[in-house]
C-alpha positions, 0 to 999 in steps of 0.5 A: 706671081699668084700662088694659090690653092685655088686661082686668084686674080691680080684683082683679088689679089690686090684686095689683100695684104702682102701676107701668106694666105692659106686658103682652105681647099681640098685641091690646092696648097698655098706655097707663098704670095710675092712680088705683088704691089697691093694696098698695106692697109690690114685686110683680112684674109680671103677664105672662101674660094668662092670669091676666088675668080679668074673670070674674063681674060686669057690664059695660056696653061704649060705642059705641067699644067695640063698633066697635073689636069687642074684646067679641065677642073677649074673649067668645070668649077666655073673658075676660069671663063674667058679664053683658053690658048693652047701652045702647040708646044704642049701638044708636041711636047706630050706627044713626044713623051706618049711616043716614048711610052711614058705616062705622063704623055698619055696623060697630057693628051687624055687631059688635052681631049677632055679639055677640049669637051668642057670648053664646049660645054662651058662656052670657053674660047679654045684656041691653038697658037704657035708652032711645031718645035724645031729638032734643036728645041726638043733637044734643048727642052730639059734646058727649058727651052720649050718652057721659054717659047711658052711664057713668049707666047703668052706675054705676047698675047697678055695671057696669064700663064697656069703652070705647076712648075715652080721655076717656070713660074719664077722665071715668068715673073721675072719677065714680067708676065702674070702666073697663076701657080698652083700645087696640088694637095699631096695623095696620100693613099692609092687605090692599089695599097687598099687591095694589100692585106698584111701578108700580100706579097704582089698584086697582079693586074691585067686587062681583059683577065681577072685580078690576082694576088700573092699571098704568103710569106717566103716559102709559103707564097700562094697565088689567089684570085681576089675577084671575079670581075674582069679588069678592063683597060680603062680601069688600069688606065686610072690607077697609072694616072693615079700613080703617075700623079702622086710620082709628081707631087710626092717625094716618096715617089720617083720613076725608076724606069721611063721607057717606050710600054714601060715605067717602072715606079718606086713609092714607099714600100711598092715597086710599081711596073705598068707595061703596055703595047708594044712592050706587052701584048695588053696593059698590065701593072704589077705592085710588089711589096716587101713583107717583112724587114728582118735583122741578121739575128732572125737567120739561123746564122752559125758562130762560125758564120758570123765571125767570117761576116766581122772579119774576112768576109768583104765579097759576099754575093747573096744568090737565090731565085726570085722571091726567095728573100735576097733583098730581105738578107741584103737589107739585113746586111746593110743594117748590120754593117751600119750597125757596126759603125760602119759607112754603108751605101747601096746602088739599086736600080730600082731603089726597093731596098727597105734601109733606115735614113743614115744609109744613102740609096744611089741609082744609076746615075745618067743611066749607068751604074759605073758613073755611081761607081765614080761618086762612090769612090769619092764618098768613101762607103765601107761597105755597099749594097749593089742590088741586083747585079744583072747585065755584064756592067753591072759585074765589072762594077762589082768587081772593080769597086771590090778590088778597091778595096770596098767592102761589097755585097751583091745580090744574084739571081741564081737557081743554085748556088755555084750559078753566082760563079757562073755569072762572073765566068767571063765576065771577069779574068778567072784568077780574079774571081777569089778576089772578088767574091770570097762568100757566097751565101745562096737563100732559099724561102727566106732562110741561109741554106749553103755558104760557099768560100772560093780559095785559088791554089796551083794544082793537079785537079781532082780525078787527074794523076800527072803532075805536068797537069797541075794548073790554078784551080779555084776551089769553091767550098762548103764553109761549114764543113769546109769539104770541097764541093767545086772545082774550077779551072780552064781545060783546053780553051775553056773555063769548066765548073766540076762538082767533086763527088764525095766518092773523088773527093774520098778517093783523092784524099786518101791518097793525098793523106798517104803521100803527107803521112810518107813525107812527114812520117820520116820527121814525126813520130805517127802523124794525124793527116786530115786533108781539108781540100785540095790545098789545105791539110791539118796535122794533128800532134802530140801537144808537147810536139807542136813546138818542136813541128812549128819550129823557131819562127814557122821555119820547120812547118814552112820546109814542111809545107813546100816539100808537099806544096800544101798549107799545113795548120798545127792541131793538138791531137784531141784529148776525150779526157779533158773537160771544159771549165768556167772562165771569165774574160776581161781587158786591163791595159794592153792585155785579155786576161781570161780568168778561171777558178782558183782551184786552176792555179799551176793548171795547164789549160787548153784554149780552144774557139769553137772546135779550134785550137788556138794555143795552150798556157799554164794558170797563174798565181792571179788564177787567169791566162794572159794574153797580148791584145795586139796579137793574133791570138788575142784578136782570136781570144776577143772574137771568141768571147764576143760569139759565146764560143770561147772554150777553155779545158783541162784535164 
């Protein structure tokens, strides 16, 4: 076997030692030289193609071969003379492909037509040997059954066979028939990345129209034309015979999507789509680019927002329209999780997310998302990325992999925010929902701008009065004002999604205040009532009170939250008097010590993260508060601390 830059017959090759030869050329690569039986002596090395001939015998080229469109070239170059033999297995094998809308096809039979003129004009004998595949052969073709039927038809003409396939020519040489394989110098820049500029988002090509570009960052996207001329379809014709090219040589780039009028490519930064009849009227790419590659510190993210991302946050849908930097946020995400020493994988279908290299990118393997999911369980992720969640499979995937147990965010095409919900509405059992998605971040122009929390309780609706009414009710709110925007539960036969009205939500309120306020008014003296949603109060006391409401292991509170059928949270009444004091946090041994001014010795001090209360101590002889790690309010203390929201008062 002969691999070369150029072609070099068994003849020059002969004049050689059994080194690696790099010969210098524009087109072609050396890949290695093996299994030739040559003189040993010290020759040197062949480094002027010119002397590089395949002149005077017969070659039969495969179907990589002719796609790659390096016989038209060495036609051309006056590289190869002789007699050319054409398989009609090639033929039948791009015609195949052509049918089924993809480049390549179009591209072998394009080379096929050229190459037919050259020999004309190059006094090469063109020929057509074989037959037409049988339906078995092409189903076996992945096999390499058509590749076989090739290397019969040129070891049974003593041709040599052109191939740019590696195991075609392996398994050539192992049967004893000679090869020429070549390999094709890498592209390493296409026409469409010189019409990027810095802030282009897309390009937009299209036959028989003008070209046209988005430019702008998210929020701020304008649509211009870059030119006046006219694109034409052979124009468009080029560039995917470029992108089709560099699919074939480069590992950056892959298809994505190989259908009938379109192909979908992934290369480098550039999502590549080339449509044409009969999915689109006229031929047409479009090449889109991320702009920009943020971290989660470049959103204007709450304190708030950021501990439910460290510790509660597991089913998180970031939704938006298009455009509006959902992938930007997901990748984000990703890096974030990594960051945090977690195993982060994504599912992508096209694989466009921007990750670094210790985050694995996985598609739909043989074409469906829920065989991923398989392997998924088996690599054990913390958490992973499913961009974009679009047909009813994808989220049953979603869902099944999070009620796993695996942290997932997923990324939904949504005008508002609630339509996340929308879109698992009958796709999943309504009681699941919560299970499944405990956030929703919904982004628009590039930046947060609601997060909805979901919480499932049995209830009376919102606006209804009969307690026989009570039913699950899905209570979707804002997270940082915790207010209950949506209520979702089934009316009759059907799932309904209804807003709360401020003016309701008021009204309800009130009513629900006044019904807790009777029943714990008989037990504590002048309850502070504030109703959070529709299954949630605070109740605000006196702070020497609070032991007494909580009672001895929860037992009091817990009496108290069945006779209302709410949860109840236990708040000191604030104290406008108090004000808020340096301290110190650090760990020894198995406790954090937070740490004040001596001056605080046999002080009470009230600890408070954020607006929270979280409990109340007296400063000891060592001037600090200590607390137990392995407790809630110590896990509290260090979450407080890491987000700078630590609060400690006196008064």
């Amino acid at each position: 076997m002969y691999c070369i830059k150029n072609i070099q017959t068994r003849k020059a090759a002969s004049r050689n030692t059994n080194k690696m030869y790099l010969v210098k050329s524009e087109k072609y690569k050396v890949i290695n030289i093996t299994s030739i039986k040559i003189n040993k002596k010290n020759t040197k090395p062949i480094n002027d193609i010119s002397k590089i001939s395949v002149k005077g015998k017969k070659f039969v080229p495969d179907t990589s071969a002719i796609i790659n469109g390096v016989v038209s070239k060495l036609i051309t170059e006056k590289k190869l003379t002789g007699e050319l033999i054409i398989p009609e297995f090639v033929i039948a094998e791009l015609e195949n492909q052509a049918n089924r809308g993809r480049e390549i096809g179009f591209d072998g039979l394009d080379e096929l037509k050229n190459i037919r003129t050259i020999c004309k004009k190059h006094n090469v004998k063109l020929s057509k040997m074989g037959r037409k595949p049988t339906m078995e052969e092409i189903q076996l073709a992945k096999s390499g059954r058509i590749d076989a039927l090739i290397k019969d038809i040129a070891r049974d003409n003593k041709a040599t066979l052109i191939t740019a396939d590696i195991v075609q020519a392996k398994s050539a040489e192992a049967v004893g028939v000679d090869v020429v394989y070549f390999k094709r110098k890498d592209i390493t820049t296409l026409k469409i990345e010189k019409m990027f500029t810095p802030l282009t988002t897309s390009i937009h090509l299209k036959e028989g129209t003008t070209p046209k570009a988005k430019i702008g960052m998210p929020g701020q996207v304008k649509l211009i034309e870059t030119s006046k001329d006219i694109i034409t379809k052979d124009e468009l014709e080029d560039i995917s015979k470029e992108v089709m090219s560099i699919v074939r040589v480069s590992d950056d780039a892959m298809v994505e999507i190989g259908l009938r009028g379109a192909t979908v490519v992934q290369y480098g930064l550039y999502r590549i789509a080339i449509t044409r009849q009969p999915f689109s009227e006229r031929m047409e790419i479009t090449v889109v680019r991320p702009i920009a590659k943020v971290d989660i510190e470049s959103y204007k993210m709450s304190a708030k927002l950021k501990e439910r991302l460290d510790t509660r946050a597991e089913g998180v849908i970031i939704a938006g329209m298009p455009g509006g930097g959902k992938s930007t946020l997901a990748q984000a995400f990703a890096e974030y999780y990594k960051n945090k020493g977690k195993i982060v994988k994504t599912m992508e279908q096209p694989r466009d997310l921007q990750v670094g290299p210790d985050i694995t990118q996985y598609g739909a393997l043989g074409g469906d998302m829920s065989k991923t999911a398989d392997i998924m369980f088996l690599v054990r992720p913390d958490f992973t990325v499913y961009d974009e969640l679009r047909r009813t499979n994808d989220f049953k995937v979603f869902a099944d992999m999070r009620l796993a147990g695996v942290g997932m965010v997923g990324v939904v095409h949504a005008t508002e925010a609630i339509d996340a919900v929308h879109r698992f509405i009958t796709r999943i059992e309504l009681g699941l929902i919560p299970q499944v998605i405990d956030t929703i971040i919904f982004v628009k122009d590039g930046q947060i701008n609601c997060v909805y929390t979901l919480n499932l309780g049995v209830r009376v609706p919102t606006g209804m009065n009969e307690a026989d009414l009570a039913r699950p009710v899905i209570d979707v709110c804002d997270f940082e004002t915790g207010k209950l925007v949506y209520e979702i539960y089934t009316y009759g036969e059907q799932t309904v999604v209804i807003p709360v009205k401020e003016e309701e939500q008021s009204n309800v309120n009130k009513l629900a205040c006044e019904r807790v306020r009777e029943i714990l008014g008989k037990y504590i003296h002048n309850p502070v009532i504030e109703i959070v949603s529709g299954n949630r109060a605070i109740l605000r006391v006196a702070k020497d009170d609070i032991a007494s409401v909580i009672g001895k292991g929860g037992k009091t509170i817990s009496e108290f939250e069945k006779t209302i059928g709410m949860h109840i949270s236990v708040e000191p009444i604030l104290d406008t008097l108090k004000h808020e004091i340096n301290y110190k946090v650090s760990e020894t041994g198995g406790y954090v010590l937070i740490g004040v001014h001596k001056k605080h010795i046999s002080t009470n001090v009230d600890i408070y993260k954020g607006e929270e209360y979280l409990f109340s101590a007296t400063v000891g002889k060592k001037s600090s508060v200590k607390v137990k790690k392995k407790c809630e309010l110590g896990n509290k203390v260090l979450q407080a601390s890491a987000l700078n929201n630590l609060r400690v008062l006196v008064g």
